[in-house]
N, C-alpha and C positions, 0 to 999 in steps of 0.2 A: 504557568504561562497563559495569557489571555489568547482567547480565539474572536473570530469576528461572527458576528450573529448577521447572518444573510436572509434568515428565513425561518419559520418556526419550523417545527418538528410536528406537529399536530396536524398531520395532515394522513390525508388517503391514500391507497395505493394507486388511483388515478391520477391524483394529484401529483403523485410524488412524481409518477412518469414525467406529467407537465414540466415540474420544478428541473427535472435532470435539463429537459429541453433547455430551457431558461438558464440555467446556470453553465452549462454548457460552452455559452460565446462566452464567459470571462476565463476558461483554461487556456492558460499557457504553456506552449508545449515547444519552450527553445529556454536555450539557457542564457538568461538574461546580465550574467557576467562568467569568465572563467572561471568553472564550479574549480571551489578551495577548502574541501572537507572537510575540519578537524574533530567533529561530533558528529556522531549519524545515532539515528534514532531509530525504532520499531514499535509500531502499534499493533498488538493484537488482540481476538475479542475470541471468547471461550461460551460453550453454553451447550446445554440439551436442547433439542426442539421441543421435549415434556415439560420442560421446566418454564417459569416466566424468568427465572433469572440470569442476569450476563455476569461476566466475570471479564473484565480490562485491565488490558496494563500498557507503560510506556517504559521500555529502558534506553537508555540512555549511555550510547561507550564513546571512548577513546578511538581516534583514527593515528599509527596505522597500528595500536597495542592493542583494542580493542579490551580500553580497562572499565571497570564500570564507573561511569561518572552518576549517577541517578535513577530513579526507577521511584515508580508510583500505579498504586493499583485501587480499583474500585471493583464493586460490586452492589449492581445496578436492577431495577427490574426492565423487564422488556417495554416499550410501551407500543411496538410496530412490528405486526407480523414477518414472519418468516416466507417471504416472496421472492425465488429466484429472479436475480435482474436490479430490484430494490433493495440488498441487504446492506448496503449503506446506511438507509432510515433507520435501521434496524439496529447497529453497531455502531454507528459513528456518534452516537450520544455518550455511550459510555465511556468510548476512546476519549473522547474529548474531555469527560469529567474525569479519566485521570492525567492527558495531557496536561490542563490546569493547574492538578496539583504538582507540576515540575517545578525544580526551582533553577534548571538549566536549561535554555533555547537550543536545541541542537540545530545545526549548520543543513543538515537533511533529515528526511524521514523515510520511513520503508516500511511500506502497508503490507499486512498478510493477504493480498488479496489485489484485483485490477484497477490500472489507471485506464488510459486510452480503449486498452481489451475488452470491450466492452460491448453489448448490444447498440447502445445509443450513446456510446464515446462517454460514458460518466460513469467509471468505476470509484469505489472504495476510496483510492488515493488522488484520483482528480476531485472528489465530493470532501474529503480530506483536506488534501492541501490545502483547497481554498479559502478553509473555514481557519487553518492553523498557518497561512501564508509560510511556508515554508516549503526548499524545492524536495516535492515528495515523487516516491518512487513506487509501484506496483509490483509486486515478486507472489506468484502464484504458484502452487503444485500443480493446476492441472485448468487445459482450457475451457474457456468460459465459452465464447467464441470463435471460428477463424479456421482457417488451416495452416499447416506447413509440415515442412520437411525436416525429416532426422536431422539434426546437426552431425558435424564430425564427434567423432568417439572418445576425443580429448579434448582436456578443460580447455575453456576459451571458445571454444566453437560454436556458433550461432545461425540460427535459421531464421529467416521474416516470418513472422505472425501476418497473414493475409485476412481480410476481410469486406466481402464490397467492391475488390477493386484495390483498398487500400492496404499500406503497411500500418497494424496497428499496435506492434508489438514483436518480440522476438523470444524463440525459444533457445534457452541456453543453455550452455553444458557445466557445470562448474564444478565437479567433479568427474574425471574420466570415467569412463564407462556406467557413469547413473544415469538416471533418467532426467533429463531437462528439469529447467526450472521457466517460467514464462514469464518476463518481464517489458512492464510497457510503462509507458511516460505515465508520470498525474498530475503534476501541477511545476511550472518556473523548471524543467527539465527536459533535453532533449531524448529522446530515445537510443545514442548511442552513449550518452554520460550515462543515463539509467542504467543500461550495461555495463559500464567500466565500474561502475557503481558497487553494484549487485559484485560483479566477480574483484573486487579489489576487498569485499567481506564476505567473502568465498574460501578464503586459502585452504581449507582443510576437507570441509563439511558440503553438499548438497546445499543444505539450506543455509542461507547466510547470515552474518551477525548482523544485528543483534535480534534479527527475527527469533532465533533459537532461542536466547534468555525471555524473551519475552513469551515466548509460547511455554516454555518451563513457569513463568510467572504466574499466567491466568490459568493452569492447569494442575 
C-alpha cells in the first residue's frame, strides 16, 4: 500500500517538535462519511531501548469475524531517538515500511499508541494516518497526557480524557472490571466512532483486535 511522503524523516528532535506543529492543521478529526468498516487494521512497533533495532508489523482482519485477511512485517534499524512526546519519528518509518508491503487497503487502522492524546495534539495515529490517509484510530494502555475519571465497571463505559480545558480523548472499559483502555481520534475520525470502534473489536479481550495479533507479530 503506498503512503504519502509530507516530509523527510531526517530531521531533529527540535525540528521534529516544529514538524508536529505544522502537520498539525491538516488533521482531521470528524468523520467525513458514515464510517462502514469492513477491514480494520493494527500497527504496531516492538523494540529494546539497547538495541538499534525495530521490529513492525501490520495485520490486517475481517469486520465482524475478525478473520485474517493479511499481515506483513519488517525489521528495521532505528534511525531517531527514543524521546517521549516524539516516538512517532522513531516508529512510524518502520510501521509504514511494513504497511507498503500490504497487498490489502484496510477500511481503518488502530495504532498501539495516541492520536489527539497528546502533548501537542500529534500522536502516533494522527502523524499515522496522515501519511497512510486512512481513518486511523489511537487505543493506548496507559496515559500520555490528561486526566479523568474511572469509567463505570462494565464494558461500554467511558470517561472524557481532559486536557487544557479540552476533551481529547476517552478512557474506556472494554472489558468489565479491567482496567481502561484510552482512546483518542488520529486522523478522518471522530472520537465517538473512535469508541464504537475500539469496543465493537473488543468482544472478548481488553486489548482489542487486531492490535493483539499484531503485537504477537513484532514480538
Amino acid at each position: 500500500m503506498r503512503t504519502r511522503r509530507l516530509h523527510t524523516w531526517d530531521v531533529t528532535p527540535a525540528e521534529a517538535v516544529r514538524l508536529q506543529g505544522d502537520l498539525r492543521s491538516l488533521v482531521v478529526l470528524r468523520d467525513e462519511a458514515p464510517p462502514a468498516y469492513h477491514t480494520v487494521a493494527a500497527m504496531d512497533v516492538s523494540y529494546d531501548r539497547r538495541s538499534p533495532w525495530l521490529f513492525a508489523g501490520v495485520v490486517v482482519l475481517a469486520l465482524p469475524s475478525f478473520v485474517l485477511v493479511d499481515r506483513a512485517a519488517v525489521r528495521v534499524r532505528a534511525e531517531f531517538p527514543y524521546v517521549p512526546g516524539l516516538l512517532s519519528f522513531r516508529e512510524a518509518p518502520a510501521g509504514l515500511q511494513a504497511w507498503e508491503r500490504l497487498g490489502t487497503r484496510p477500511d481503518c487502522l488502530l495504532c498501539d499508541g495516541h492520536g489527539e492524546a497528546h502533548p501537542r495534539r500529534f500522536g502516533l495515529a494522527c502523524h499515522v494516518g496522515l501519511l497512510v490517509n486512512v481513518p486511523t484510530i489511537g487505543c493506548a494502555k496507559s496515559v500520555l497526557v490528561g486526566v479523568y475519571e474511572e469509567p463505570g465497571a462494565s464494558r461500554g463505559s467511558r470517561a472524557d480524557l481532559t486536557h487544557g480545558g479540552e476533551v481529547i480523548g476517552a478512557a474506556v472499559r472494554t472489558r468489565s472490571g479491567a482496567s481502561p483502555v484510552f482512546v483518542s481520534a488520529g486522523h478522518r475520525v471522530s472520537l465517538d466512532t473512535a469508541v464504537a470502534t475500539v469496543l465493537a473489536c473488543a468482544p472478548r479481550f481488553r486489548i482489542p483486535e487486531p492490535i493483539r495479533p499484531a503485537h504477537a507479530l513484532v514480538n
